[in-house]
C-alpha positions as CSV (number, residue, x, y, z in Angstrom):
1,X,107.2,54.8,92.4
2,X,105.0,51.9,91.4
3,X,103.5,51.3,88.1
4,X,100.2,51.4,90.0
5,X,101.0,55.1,91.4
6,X,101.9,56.6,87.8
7,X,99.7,58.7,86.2
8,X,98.3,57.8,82.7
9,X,99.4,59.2,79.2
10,X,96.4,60.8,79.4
11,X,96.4,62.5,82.7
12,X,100.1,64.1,81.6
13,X,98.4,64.7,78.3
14,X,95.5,67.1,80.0
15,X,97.8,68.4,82.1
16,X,99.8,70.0,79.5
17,X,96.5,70.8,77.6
18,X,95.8,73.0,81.2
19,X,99.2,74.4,80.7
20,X,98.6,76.0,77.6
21,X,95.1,76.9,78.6
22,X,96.6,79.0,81.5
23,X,99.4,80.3,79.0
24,X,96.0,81.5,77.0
25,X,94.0,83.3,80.2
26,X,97.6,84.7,81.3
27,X,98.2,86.6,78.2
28,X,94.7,88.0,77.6
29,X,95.0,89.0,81.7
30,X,98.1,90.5,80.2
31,X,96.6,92.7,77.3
32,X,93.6,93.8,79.2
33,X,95.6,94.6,82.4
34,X,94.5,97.9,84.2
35,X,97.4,99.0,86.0
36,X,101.1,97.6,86.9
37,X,99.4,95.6,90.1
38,X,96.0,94.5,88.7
39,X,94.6,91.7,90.4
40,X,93.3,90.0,87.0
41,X,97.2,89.6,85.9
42,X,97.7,88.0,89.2
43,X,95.2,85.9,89.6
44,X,96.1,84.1,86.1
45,X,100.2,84.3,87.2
46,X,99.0,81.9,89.6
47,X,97.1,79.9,87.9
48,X,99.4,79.3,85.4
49,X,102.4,78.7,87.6
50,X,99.5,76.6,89.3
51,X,99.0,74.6,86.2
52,X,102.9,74.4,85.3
53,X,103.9,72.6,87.8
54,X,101.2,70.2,88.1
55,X,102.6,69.5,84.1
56,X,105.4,68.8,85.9
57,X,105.3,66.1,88.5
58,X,102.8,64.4,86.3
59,X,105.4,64.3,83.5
60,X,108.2,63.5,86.0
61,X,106.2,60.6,87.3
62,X,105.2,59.2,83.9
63,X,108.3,59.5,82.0
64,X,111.1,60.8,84.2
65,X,111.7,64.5,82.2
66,X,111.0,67.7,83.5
67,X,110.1,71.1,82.2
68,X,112.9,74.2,81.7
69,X,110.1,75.9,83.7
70,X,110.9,77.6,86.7
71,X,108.5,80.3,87.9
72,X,110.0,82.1,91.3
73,X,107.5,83.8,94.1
74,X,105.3,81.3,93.4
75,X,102.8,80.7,97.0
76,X,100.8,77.7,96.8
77,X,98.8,79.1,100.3
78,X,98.2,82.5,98.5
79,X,94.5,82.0,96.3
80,X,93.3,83.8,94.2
81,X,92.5,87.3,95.0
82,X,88.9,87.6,96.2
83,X,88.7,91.4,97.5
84,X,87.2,94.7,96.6
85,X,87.6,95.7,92.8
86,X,88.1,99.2,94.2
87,X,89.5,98.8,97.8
88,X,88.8,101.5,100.3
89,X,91.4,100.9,102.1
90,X,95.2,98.8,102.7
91,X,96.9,97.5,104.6
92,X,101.1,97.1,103.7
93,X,102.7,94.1,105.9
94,X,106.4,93.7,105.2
95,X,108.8,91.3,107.2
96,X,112.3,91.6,106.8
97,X,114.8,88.7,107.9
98,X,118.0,89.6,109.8
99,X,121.2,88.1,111.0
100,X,123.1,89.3,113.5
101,X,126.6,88.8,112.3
102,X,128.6,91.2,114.2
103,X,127.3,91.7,117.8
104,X,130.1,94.6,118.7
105,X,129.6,96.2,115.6
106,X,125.5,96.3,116.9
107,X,126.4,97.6,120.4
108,X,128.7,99.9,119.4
109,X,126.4,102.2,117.3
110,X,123.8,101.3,119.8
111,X,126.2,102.8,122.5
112,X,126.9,106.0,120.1
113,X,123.0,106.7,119.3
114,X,122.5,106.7,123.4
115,X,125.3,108.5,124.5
116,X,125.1,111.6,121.9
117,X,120.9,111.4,122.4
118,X,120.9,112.1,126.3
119,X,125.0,113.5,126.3
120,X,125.8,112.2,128.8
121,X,129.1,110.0,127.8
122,X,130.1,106.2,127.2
123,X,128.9,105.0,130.4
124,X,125.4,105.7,130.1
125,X,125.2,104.4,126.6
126,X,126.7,101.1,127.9
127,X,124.1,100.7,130.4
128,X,121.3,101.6,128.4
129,X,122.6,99.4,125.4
130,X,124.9,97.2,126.7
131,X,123.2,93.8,125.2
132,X,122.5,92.7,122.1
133,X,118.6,93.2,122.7
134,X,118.8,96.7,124.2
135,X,120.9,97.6,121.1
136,X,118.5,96.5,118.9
137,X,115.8,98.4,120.8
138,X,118.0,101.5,120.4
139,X,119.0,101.6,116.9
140,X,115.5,100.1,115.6
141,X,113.5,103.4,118.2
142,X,115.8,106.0,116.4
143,X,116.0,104.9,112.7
144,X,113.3,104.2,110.2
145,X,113.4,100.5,109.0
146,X,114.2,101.6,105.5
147,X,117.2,103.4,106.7
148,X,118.4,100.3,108.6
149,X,117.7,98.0,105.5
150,X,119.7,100.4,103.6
151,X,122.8,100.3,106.1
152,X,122.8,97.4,107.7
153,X,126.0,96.9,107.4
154,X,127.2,99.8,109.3
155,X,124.7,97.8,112.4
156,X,126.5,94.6,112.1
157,X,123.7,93.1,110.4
158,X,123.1,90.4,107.6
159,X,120.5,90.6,105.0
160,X,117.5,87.4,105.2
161,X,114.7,86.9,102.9
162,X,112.0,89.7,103.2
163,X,108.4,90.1,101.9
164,X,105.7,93.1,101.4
165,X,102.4,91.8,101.2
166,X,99.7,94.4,100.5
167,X,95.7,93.5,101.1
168,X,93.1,95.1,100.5
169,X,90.0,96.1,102.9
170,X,86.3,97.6,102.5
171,X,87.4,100.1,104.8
172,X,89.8,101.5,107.2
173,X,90.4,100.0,110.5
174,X,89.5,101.9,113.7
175,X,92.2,103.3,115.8
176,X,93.9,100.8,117.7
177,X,91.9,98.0,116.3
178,X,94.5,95.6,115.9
179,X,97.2,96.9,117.6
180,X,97.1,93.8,120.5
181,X,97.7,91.1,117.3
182,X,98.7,92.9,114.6
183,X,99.8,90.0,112.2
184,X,97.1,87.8,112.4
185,X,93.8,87.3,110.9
186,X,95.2,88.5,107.3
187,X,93.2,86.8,104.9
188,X,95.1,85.4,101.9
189,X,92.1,86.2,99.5
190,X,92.8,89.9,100.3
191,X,96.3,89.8,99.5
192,X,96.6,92.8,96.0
193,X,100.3,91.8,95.5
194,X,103.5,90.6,97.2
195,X,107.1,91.2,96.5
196,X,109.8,88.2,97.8
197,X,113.0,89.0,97.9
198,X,115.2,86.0,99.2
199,X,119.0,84.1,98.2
200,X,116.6,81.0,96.3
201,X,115.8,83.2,93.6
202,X,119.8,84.4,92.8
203,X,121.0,83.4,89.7
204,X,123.3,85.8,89.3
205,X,126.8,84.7,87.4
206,X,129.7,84.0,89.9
207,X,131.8,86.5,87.7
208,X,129.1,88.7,88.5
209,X,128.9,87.9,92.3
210,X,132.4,88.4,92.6
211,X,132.3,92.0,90.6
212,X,129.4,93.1,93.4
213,X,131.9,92.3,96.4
214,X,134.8,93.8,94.8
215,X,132.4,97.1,94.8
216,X,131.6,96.6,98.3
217,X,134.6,96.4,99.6
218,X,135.5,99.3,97.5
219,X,133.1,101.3,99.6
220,X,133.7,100.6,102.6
221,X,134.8,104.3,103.5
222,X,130.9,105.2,103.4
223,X,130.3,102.3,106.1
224,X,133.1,104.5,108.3
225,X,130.8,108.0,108.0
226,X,130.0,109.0,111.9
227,X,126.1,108.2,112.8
228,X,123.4,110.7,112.4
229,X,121.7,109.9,115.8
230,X,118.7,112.8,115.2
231,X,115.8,112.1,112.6
């Protein structure tokens, strides 16, 4: 960077006056907090982390340091919450990231789920789920999406990020409403809280890491239970 495209002494200087303004707003959010999601707390989590790491690019670009800051789940494109103090109603969007790691695994339990639901033998549940996107049709139409996050393994699948966004709304939506676009339109400033779950933020000790897959693969007898095809 040029000399001419560093920011002043005094621009790093304010900066880290705005930091420990934030610090201020975000503990008195804190202490006057109304609940375990209240939007005050939120809106000055932001702002801080907002503030943060402003500090640090400008301090970075001056004098080549950083901060031991590091604030995860931070959105830039999420502002500050603008909604009802008292919503009426919510909306819950949640996205959940998968890979599919072992494809015969998926068309295998696929093929079981068919073929004990209409009992009418292998063949039928190979036709009916005898691709990778007719498995996943199958096994996503006859368990709850909470039950498949909690056993993916046993579908041949591999955990991605996920996210659960809830917003808030004057009122309830009319039947069928949004049902043709279901995703879009969701306004940012009516977003109550999120919750990120993703690799980025692991930290974890390798010791640690290692421990965890020794206990999976100490329980892989409850991966080999038979399939509970009924609800």
């Amino acid at each position: 960077m040029s000399d001419a495209a560093q920011p002043t002494a005094a621009e790093v200087r304010a900066a880290a006056e705005a930091v420990k303004t934030a610090l201020d707003r975000h503990l008195a959010a804190v202490e006057r907090r109304s609940g375990e999601d209240d939007p005050a707390v939120y809106e000055a989590f932001n702002q801080l982390a907002a503030a943060a790491e402003v500090y640090d690019e400008l301090l970075y670009d001056r004098y080549d340091e950083v901060t031991p800051f590091e604030i995860p789940g931070t959105e830039d494109s999420l502002p500050p919450y603008a909604g009802p103090g008292e919503p009426n109603a919510i909306s819950v969007l949640i996205r959940r990231d998968y890979a599919v790691a072992e494809p015969q695994r998926l068309l295998a339990q696929a093929q079981r789920v068919r073929a004990v639901e209409y009992d009418e033998g292998p063949a039928v549940g190979e036709e009916a789920a005898g691709t990778v996107h007719g498995a996943l049709g199958v096994l996503f139409g006859e368990f709850e999406p909470d039950e498949i996050a909690s056993r993916h393994k046993e579908f041949g699948l591999e955990e991605g990020d996920s996210t659960l966004w809830v917003t808030a709304a004057e009122d309830p939506a009319e039947p069928g409403e949004w049902l043709d676009a279901p995703f879009e339109g969701v306004d940012p400033q009516l977003v109550v809280c999120r919750f990120d779950v993703s690799a980025v933020f692991d930290d974890e000790d390798p010791e640690d890491a290692e421990a965890g897959e020794l206990e999976d693969d100490l329980d892989l007898d409850e991966d080999l239970e038979p399939l509970d095809a009924e609800r």
